[in-house]
N, C-alpha and C positions, 0 to 999 in steps of 0.2 A: 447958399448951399455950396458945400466947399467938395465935394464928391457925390453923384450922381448916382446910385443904387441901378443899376442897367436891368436887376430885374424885377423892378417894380414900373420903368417908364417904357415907353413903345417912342422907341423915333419916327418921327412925322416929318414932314417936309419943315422948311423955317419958314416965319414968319413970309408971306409975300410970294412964298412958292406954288407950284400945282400941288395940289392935295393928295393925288398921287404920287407923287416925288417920295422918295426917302433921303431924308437928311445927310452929307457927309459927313465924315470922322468930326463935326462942332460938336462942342461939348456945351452949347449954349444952351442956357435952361429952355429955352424958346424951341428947340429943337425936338426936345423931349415931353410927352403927354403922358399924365396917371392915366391909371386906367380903375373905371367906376370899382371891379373888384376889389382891388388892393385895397382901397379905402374903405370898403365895408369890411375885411378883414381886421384892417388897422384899429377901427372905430370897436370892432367887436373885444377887439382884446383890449384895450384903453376899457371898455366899457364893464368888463369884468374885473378888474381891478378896484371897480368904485362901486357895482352893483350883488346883490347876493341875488342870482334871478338866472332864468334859463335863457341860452340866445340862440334865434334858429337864424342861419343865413338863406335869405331870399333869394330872388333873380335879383332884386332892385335895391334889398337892404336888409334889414335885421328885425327878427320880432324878438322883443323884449319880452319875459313872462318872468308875472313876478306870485311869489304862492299865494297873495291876498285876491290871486285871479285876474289882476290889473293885464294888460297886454298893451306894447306900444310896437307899431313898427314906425322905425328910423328907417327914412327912405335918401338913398343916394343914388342924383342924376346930373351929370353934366348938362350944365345949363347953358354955355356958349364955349 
């Protein structure tokens, strides 16, 4: 990752810190945490480029609707 998008990530303490700490001016990747939206965003529009189908954004992810009445939700959660 050669430049950091500041506003897609939320700085967090580094690795090994308090959890409440915020990170200083390190630009370590380790420093920086996505956050669950942006990714359902990301995924949504990645996801219309490949599908012809309607997308609703959830709390947790995306429902897929497609006109043959099929429906999928794609769910996004931090897992550790």
């Amino acid at each position: 990752m050669d430049k950091i998008d500041e506003k897609k990530y939320e700085k967090t303490a580094p690795t090994g810190g308090a959890s409440n700490e915020v990170a200083s001016e390190d630009k370590h990747a380790s420093a920086w945490k996505i956050k669950e939206h942006d990714v359902i965003d990301d995924l949504r529009m990645i996801m219309s480029d490949y599908y012809i189908a309607s997308f609703k954004t959830m709390h947790d992810g995306i429902m897929v609707s497609f006109i043959n009445g099929q429906e999928f939700l794609v769910s996004v959660r931090e897992t550790a």
